[in-house]
NUNU-493914 format. One record per atom (N, C-alpha, C): residue in three letters; atom name; x, y, z. Coordinates in nm, 4 decimals. Last residue first. Layout:
BEGIN
<r code="ALA" site="CA" X="X" Y="Y" Z="Z"/>
...
***
This chain:
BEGIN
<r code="UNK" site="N" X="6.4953" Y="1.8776" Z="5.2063"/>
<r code="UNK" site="CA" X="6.6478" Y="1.7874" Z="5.1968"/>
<r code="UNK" site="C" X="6.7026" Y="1.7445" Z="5.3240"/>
<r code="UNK" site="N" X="6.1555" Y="1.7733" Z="5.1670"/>
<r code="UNK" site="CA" X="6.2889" Y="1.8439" Z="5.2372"/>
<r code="UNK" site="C" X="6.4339" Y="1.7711" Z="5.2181"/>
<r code="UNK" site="N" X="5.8655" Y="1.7357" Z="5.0695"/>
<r code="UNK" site="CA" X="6.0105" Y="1.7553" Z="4.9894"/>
<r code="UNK" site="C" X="6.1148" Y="1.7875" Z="5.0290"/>
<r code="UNK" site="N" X="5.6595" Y="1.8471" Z="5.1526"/>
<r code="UNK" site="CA" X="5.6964" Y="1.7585" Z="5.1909"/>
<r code="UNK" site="C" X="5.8282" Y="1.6639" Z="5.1310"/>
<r code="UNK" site="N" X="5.6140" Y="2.1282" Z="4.9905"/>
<r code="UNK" site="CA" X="5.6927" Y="2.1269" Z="5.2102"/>
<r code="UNK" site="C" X="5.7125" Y="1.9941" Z="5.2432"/>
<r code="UNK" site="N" X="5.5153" Y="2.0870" Z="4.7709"/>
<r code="UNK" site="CA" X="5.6597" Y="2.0932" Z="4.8203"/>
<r code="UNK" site="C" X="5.7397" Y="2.1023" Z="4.9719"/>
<r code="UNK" site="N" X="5.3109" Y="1.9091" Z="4.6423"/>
<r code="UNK" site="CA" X="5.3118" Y="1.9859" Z="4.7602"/>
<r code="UNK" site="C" X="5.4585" Y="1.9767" Z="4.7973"/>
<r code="UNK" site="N" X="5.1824" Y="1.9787" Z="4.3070"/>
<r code="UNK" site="CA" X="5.2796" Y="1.8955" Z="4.3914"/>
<r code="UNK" site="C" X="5.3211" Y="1.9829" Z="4.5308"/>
<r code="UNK" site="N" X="4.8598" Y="1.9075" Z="4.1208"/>
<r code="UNK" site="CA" X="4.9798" Y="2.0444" Z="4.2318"/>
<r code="UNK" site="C" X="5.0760" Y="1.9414" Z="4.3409"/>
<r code="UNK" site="N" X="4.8863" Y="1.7681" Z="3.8219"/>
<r code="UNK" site="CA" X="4.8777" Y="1.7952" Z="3.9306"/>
<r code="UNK" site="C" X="4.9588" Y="1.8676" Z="4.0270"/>
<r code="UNK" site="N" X="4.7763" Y="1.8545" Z="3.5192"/>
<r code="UNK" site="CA" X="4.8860" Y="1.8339" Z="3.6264"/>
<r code="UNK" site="C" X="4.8382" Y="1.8500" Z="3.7210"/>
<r code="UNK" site="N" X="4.5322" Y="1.6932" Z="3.3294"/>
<r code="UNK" site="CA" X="4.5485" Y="1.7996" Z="3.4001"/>
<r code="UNK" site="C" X="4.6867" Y="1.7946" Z="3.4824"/>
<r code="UNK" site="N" X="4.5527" Y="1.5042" Z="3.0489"/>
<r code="UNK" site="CA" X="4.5103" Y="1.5333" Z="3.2071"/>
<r code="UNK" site="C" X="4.5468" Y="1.6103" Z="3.2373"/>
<r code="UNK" site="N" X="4.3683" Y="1.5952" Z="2.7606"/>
<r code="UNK" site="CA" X="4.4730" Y="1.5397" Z="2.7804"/>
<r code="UNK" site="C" X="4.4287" Y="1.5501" Z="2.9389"/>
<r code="UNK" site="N" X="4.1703" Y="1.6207" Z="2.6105"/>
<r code="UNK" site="CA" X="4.2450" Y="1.5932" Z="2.5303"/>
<r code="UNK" site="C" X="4.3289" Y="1.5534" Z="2.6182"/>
<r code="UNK" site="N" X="3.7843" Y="1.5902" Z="2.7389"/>
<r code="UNK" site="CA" X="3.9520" Y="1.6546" Z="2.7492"/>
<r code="UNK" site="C" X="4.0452" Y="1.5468" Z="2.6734"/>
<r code="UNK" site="N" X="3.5426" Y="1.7135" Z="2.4909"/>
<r code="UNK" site="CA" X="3.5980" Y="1.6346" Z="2.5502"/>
<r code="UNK" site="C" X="3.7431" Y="1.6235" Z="2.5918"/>
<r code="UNK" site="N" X="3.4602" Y="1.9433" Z="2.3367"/>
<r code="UNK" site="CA" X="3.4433" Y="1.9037" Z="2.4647"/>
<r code="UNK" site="C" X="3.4694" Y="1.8074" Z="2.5688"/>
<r code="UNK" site="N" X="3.5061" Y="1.8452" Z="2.0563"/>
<r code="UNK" site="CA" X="3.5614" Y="1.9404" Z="2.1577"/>
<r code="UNK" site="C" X="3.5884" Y="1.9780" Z="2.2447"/>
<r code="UNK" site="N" X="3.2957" Y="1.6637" Z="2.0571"/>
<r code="UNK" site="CA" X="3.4522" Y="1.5845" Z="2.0394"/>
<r code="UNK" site="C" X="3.5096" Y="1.7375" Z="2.0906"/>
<r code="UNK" site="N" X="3.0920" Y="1.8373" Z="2.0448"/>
<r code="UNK" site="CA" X="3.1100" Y="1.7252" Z="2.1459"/>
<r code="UNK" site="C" X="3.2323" Y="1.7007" Z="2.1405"/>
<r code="UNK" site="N" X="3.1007" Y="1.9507" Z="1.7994"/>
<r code="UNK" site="CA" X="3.1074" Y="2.0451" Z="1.8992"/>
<r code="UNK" site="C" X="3.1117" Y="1.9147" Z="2.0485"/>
<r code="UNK" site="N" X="3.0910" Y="1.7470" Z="1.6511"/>
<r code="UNK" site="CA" X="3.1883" Y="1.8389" Z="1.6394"/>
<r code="UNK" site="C" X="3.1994" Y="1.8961" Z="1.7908"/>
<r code="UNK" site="N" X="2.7846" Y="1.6658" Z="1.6729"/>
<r code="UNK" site="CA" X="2.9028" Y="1.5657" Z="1.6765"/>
<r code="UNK" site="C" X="3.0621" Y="1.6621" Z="1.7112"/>
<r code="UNK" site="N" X="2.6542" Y="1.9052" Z="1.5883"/>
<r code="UNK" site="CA" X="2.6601" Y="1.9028" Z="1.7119"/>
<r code="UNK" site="C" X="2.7373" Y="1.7755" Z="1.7546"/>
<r code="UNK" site="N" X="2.7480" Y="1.9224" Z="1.3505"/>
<r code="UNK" site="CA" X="2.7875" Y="2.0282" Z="1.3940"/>
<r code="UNK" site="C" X="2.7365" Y="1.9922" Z="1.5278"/>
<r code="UNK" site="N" X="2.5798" Y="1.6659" Z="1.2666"/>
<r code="UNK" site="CA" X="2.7359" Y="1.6661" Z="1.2490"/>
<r code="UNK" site="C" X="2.8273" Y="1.7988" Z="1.3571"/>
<r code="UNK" site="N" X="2.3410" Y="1.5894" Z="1.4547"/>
<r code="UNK" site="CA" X="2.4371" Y="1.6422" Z="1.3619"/>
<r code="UNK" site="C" X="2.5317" Y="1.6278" Z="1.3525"/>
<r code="UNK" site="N" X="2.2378" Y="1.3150" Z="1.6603"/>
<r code="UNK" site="CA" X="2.2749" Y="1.4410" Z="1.6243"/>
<r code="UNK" site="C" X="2.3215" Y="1.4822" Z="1.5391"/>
<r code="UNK" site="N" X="1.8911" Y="1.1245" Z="1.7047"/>
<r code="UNK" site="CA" X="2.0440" Y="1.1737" Z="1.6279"/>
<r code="UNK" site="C" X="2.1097" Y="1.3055" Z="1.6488"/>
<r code="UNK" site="N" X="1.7718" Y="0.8880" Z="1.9264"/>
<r code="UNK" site="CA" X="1.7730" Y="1.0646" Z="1.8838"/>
<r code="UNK" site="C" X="1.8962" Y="1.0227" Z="1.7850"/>
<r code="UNK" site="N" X="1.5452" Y="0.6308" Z="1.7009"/>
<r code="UNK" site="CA" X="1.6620" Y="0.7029" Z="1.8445"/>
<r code="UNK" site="C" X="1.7173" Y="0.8460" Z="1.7939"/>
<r code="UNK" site="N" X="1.2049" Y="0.5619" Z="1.7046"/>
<r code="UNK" site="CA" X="1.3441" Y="0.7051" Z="1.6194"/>
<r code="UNK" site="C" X="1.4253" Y="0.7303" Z="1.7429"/>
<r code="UNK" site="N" X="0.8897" Y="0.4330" Z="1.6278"/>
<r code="UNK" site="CA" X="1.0223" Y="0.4241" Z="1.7030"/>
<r code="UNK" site="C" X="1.1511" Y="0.5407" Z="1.6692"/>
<r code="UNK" site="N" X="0.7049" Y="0.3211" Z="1.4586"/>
<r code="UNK" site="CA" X="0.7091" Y="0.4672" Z="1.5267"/>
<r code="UNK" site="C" X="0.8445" Y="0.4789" Z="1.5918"/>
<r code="UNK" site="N" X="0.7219" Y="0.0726" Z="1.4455"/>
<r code="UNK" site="CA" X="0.7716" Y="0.1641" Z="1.3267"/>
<r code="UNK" site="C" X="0.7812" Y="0.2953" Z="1.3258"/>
<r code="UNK" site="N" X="0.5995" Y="-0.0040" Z="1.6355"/>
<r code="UNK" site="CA" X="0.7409" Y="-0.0282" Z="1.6395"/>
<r code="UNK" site="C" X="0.8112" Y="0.0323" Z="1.5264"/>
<r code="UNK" site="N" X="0.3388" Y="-0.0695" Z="1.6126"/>
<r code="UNK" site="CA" X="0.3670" Y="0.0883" Z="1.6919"/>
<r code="UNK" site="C" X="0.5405" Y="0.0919" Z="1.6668"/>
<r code="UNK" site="N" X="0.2737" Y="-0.3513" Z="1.6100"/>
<r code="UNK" site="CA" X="0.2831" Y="-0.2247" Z="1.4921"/>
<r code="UNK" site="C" X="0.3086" Y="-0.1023" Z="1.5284"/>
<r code="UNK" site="N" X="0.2665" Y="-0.4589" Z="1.8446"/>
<r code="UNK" site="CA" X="0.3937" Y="-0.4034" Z="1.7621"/>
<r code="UNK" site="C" X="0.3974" Y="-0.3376" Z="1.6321"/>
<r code="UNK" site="N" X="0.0187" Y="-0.4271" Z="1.9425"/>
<r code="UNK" site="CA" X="0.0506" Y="-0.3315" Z="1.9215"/>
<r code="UNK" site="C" X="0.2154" Y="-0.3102" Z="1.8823"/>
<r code="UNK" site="N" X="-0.2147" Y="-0.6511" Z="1.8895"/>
<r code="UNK" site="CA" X="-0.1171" Y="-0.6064" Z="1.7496"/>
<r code="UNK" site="C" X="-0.0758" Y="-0.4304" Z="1.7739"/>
<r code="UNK" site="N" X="-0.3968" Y="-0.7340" Z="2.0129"/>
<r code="UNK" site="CA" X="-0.2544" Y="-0.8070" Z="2.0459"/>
<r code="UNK" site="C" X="-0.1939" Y="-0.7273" Z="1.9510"/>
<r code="UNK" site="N" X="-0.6226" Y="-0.6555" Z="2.0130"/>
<r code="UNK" site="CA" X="-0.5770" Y="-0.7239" Z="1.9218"/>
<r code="UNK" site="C" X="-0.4290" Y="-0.7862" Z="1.8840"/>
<r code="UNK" site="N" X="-0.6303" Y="-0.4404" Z="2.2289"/>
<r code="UNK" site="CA" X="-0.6883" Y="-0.5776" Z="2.2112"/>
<r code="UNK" site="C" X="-0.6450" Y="-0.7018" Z="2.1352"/>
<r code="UNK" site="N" X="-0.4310" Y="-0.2653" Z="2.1287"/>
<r code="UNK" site="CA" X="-0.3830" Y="-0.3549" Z="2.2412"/>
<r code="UNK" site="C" X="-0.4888" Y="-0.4575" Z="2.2588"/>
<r code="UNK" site="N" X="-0.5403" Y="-0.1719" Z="1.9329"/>
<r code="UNK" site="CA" X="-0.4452" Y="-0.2723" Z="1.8936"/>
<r code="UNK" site="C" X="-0.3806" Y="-0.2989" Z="2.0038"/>
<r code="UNK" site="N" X="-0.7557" Y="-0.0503" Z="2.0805"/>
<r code="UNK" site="CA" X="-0.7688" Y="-0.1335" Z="2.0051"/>
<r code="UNK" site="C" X="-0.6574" Y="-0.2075" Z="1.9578"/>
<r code="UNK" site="N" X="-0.5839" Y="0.1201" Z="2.2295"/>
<r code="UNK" site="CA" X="-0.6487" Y="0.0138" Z="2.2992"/>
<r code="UNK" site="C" X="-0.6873" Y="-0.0584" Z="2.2209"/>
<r code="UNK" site="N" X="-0.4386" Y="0.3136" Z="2.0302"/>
<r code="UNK" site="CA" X="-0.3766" Y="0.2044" Z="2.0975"/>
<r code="UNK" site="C" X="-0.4434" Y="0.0887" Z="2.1939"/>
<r code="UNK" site="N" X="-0.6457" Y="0.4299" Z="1.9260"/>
<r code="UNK" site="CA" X="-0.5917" Y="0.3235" Z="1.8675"/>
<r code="UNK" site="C" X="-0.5447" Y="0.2413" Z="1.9197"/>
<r code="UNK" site="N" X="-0.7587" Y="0.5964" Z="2.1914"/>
<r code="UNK" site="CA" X="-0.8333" Y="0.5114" Z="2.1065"/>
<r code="UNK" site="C" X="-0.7886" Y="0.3662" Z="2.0255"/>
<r code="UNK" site="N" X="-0.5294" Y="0.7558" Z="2.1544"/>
<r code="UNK" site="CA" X="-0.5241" Y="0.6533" Z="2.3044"/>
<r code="UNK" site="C" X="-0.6281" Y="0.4945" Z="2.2223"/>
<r code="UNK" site="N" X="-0.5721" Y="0.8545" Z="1.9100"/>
<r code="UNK" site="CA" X="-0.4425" Y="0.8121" Z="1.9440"/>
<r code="UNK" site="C" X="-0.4896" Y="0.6777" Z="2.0545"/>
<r code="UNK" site="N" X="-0.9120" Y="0.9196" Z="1.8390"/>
<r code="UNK" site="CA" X="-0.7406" Y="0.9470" Z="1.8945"/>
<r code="UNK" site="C" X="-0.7142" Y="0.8589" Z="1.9102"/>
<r code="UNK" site="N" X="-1.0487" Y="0.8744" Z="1.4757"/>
<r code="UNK" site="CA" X="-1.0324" Y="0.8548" Z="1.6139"/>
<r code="UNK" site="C" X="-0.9102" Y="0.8764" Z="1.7205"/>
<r code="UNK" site="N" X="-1.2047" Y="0.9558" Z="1.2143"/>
<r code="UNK" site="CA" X="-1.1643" Y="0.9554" Z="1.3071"/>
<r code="UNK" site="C" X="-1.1161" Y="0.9372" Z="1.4424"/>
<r code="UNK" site="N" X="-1.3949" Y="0.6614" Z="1.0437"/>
<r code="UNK" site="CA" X="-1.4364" Y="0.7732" Z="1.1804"/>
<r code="UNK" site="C" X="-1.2939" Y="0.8017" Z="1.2097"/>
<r code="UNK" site="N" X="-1.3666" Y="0.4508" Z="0.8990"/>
<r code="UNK" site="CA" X="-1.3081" Y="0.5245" Z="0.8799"/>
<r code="UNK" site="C" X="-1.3505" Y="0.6604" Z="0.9295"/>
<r code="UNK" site="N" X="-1.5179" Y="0.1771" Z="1.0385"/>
<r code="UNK" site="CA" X="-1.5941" Y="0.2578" Z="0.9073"/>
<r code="UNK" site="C" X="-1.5789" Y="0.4166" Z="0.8616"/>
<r code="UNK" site="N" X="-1.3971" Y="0.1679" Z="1.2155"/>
<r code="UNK" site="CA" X="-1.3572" Y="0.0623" Z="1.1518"/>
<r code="UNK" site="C" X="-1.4641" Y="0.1299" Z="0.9886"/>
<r code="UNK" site="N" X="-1.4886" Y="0.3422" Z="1.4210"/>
<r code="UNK" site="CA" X="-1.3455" Y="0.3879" Z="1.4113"/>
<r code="UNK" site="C" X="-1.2734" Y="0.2520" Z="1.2957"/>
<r code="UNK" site="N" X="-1.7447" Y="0.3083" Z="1.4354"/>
<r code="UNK" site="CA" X="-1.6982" Y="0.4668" Z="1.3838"/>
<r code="UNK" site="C" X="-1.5604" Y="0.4393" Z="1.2819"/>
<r code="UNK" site="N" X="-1.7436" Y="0.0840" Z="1.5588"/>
<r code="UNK" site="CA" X="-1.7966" Y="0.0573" Z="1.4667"/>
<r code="UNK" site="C" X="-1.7451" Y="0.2002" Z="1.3792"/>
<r code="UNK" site="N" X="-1.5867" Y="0.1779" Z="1.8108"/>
<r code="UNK" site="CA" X="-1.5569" Y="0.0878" Z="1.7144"/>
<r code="UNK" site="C" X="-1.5978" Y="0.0457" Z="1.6028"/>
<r code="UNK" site="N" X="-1.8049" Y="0.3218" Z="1.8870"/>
<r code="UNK" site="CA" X="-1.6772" Y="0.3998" Z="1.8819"/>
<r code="UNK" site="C" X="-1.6257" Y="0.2800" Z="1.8472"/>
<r code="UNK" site="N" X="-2.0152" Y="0.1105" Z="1.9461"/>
<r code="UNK" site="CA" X="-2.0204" Y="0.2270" Z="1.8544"/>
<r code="UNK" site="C" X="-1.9099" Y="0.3251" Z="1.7908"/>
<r code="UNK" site="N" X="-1.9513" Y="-0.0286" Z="2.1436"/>
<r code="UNK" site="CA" X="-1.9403" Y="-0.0690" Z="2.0473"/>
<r code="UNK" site="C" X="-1.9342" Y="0.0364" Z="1.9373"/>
<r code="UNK" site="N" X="-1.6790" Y="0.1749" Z="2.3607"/>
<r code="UNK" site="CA" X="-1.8178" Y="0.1494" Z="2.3116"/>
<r code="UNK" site="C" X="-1.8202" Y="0.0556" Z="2.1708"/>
<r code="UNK" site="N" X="-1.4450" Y="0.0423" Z="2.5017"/>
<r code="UNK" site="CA" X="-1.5076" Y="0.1585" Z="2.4676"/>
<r code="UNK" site="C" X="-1.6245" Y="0.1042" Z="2.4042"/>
<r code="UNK" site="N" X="-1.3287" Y="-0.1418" Z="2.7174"/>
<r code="UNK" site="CA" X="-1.3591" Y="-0.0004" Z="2.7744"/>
<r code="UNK" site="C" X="-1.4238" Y="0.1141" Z="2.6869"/>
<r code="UNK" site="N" X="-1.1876" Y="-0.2889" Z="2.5151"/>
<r code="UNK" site="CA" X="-1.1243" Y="-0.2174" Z="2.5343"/>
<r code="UNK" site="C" X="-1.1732" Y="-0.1155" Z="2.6291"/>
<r code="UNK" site="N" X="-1.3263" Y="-0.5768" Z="2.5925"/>
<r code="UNK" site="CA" X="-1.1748" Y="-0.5855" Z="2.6248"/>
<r code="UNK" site="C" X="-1.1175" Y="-0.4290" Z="2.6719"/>
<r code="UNK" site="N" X="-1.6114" Y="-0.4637" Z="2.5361"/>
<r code="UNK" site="CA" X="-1.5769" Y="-0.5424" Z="2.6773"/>
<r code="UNK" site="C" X="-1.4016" Y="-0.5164" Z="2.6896"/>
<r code="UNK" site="N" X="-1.5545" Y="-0.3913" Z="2.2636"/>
<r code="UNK" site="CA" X="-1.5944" Y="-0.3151" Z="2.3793"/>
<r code="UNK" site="C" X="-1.6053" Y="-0.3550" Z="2.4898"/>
<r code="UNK" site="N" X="-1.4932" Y="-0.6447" Z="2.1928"/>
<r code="UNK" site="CA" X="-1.3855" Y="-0.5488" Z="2.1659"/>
<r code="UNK" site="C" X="-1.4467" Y="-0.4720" Z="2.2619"/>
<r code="UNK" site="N" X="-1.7395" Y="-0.7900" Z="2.1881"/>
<r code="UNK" site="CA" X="-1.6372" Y="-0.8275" Z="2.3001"/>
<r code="UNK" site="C" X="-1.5097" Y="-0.7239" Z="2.2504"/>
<r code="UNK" site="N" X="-1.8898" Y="-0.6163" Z="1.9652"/>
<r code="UNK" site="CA" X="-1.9336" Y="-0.6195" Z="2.1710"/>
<r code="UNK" site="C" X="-1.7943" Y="-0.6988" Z="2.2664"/>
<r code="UNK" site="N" X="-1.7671" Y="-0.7085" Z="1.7752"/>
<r code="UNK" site="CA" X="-1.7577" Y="-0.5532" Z="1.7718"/>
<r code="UNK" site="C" X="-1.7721" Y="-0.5302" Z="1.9719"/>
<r code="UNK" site="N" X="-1.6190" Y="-1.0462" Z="1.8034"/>
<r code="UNK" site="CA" X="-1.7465" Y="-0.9219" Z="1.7340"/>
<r code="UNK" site="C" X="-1.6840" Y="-0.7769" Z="1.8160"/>
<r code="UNK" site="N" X="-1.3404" Y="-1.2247" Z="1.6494"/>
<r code="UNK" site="CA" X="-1.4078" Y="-1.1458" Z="1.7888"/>
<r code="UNK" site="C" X="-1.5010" Y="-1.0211" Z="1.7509"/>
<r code="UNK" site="N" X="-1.1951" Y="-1.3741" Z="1.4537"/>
<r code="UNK" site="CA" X="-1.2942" Y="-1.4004" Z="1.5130"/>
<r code="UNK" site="C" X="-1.4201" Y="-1.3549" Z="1.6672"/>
<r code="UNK" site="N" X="-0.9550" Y="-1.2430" Z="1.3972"/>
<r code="UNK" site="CA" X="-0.9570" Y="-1.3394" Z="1.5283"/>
<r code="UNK" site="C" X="-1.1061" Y="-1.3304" Z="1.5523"/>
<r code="UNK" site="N" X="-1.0696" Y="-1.1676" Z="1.1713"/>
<r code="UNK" site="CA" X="-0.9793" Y="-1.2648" Z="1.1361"/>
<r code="UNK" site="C" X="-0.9667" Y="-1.3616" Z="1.2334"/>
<r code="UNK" site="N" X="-1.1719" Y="-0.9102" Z="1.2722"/>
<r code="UNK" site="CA" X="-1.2780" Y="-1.0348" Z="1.1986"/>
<r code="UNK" site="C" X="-1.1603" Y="-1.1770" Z="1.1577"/>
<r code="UNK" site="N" X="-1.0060" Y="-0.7637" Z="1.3104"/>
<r code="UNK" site="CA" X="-1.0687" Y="-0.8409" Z="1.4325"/>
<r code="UNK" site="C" X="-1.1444" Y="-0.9733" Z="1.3780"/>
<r code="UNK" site="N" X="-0.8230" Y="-0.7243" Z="1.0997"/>
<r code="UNK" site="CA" X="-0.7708" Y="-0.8161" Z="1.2021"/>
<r code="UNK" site="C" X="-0.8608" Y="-0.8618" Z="1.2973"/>
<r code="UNK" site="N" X="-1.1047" Y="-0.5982" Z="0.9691"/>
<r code="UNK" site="CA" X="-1.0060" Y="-0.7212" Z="0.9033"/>
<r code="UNK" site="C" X="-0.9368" Y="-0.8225" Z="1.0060"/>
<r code="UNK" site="N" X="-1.0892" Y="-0.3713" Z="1.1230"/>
<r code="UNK" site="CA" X="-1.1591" Y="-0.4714" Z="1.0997"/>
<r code="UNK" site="C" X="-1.1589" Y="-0.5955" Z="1.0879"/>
<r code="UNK" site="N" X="-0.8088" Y="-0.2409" Z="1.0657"/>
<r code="UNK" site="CA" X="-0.8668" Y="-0.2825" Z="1.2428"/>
<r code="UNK" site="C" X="-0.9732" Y="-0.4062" Z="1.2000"/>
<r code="UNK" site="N" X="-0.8380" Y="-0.1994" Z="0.7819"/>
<r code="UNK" site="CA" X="-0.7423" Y="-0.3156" Z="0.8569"/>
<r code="UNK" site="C" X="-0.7778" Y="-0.3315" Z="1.0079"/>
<r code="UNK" site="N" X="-1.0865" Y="-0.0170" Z="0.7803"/>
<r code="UNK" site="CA" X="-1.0672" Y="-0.1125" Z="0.7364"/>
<r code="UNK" site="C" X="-0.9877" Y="-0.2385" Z="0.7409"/>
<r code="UNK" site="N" X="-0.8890" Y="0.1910" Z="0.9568"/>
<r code="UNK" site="CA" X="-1.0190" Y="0.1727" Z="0.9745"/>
<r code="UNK" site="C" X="-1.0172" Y="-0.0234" Z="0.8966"/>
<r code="UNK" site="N" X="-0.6665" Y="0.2720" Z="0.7654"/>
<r code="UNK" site="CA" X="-0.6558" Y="0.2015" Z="0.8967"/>
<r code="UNK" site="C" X="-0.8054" Y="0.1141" Z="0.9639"/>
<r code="UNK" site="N" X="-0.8649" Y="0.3713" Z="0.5781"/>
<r code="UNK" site="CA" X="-0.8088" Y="0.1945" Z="0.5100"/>
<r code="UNK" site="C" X="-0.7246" Y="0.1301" Z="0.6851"/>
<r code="UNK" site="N" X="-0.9369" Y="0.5623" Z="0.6993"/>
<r code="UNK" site="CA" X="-1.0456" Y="0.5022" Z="0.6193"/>
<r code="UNK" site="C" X="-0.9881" Y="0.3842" Z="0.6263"/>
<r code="UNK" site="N" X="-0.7504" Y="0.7270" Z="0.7505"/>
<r code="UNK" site="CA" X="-0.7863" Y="0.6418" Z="0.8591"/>
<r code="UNK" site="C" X="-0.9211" Y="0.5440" Z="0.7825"/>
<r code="UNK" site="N" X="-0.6643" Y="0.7267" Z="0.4103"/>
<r code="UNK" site="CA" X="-0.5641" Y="0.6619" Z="0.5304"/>
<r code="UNK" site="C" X="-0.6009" Y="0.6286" Z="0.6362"/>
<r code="UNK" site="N" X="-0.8362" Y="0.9132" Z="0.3592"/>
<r code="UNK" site="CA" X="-0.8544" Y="0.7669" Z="0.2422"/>
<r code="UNK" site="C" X="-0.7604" Y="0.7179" Z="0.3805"/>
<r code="UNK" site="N" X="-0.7629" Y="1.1353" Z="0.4929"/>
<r code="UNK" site="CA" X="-0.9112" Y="1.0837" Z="0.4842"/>
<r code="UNK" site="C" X="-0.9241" Y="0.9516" Z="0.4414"/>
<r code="UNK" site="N" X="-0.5102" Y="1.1851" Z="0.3777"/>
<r code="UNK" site="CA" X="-0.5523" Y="1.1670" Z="0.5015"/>
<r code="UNK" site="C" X="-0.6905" Y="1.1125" Z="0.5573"/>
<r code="UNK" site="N" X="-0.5095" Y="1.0434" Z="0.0573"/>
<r code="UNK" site="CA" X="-0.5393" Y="1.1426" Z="0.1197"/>
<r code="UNK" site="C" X="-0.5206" Y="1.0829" Z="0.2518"/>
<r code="UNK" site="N" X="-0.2551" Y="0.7867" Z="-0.0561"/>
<r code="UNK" site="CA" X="-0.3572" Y="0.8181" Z="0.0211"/>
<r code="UNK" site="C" X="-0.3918" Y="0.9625" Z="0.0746"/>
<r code="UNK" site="N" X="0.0076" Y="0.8161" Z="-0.1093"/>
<r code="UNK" site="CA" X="-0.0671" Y="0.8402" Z="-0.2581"/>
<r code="UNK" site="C" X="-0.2431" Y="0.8567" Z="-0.2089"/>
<r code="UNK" site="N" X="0.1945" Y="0.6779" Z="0.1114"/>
<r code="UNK" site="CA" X="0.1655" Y="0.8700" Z="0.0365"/>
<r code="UNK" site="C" X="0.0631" Y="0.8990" Z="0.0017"/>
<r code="UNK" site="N" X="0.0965" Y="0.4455" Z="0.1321"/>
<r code="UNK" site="CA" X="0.0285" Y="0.5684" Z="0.1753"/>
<r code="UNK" site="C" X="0.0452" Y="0.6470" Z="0.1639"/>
<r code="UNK" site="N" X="0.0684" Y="0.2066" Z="-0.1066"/>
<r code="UNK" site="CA" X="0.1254" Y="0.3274" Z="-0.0891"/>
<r code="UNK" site="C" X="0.0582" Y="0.4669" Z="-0.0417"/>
<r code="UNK" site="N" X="0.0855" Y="-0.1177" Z="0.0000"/>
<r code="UNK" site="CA" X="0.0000" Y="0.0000" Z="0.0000"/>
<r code="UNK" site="C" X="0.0895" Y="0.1232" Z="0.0000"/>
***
């Protein structure tokens, strides 16, 4: 599927449509999703016949459906730049410091 090529509208439409799909696959109606997730049958029926829906919303549904490693594509360790790579290696000491040598304990 190429979701570029999807309006935003056509995209929770076809998310919509795959929630379905996976529930109807595990064989579980619209009423025991609203038992598992706490929400209404209706706000599942919305949110599978391409209703808008938040975030939290999704994630209980694909926490019903066992299928919240699909969230794993969301994932992004930080990066830094180059100019902020630079400016680190700068900051780091090049060499040790001397130390103060106490001479009163130095007697001839």
């Amino acid at each position: 599927m190429d979701w570029y090529a999807l309006s935003d509208i056509a995209a929770v439409q076809e998310i919509g449509r795959n929630l379905q799909l996976i529930r109807l696959n595990q064989d579980i109606s619209q009423q025991e999703m609203a038992v598992q997730t706490g929400l209404s049958r209706r706000t599942i029926s919305q949110v599978e016949n391409g209703r808008p829906a938040s975030t939290l919303t999704l994630v209980q549904l694909l926490r019903a459906l066992g299928r919240l490693d699909v969230l794993e594509v969301l994932e992004e360790s930080a990066t830094i730049s180059p100019l902020q790579a630079a400016r680190l290696a700068r900051q780091q000491r090049q060499r040790a410091s001397r130390r103060n040598e106490d001479t009163s304990t130095t007697e001839l």
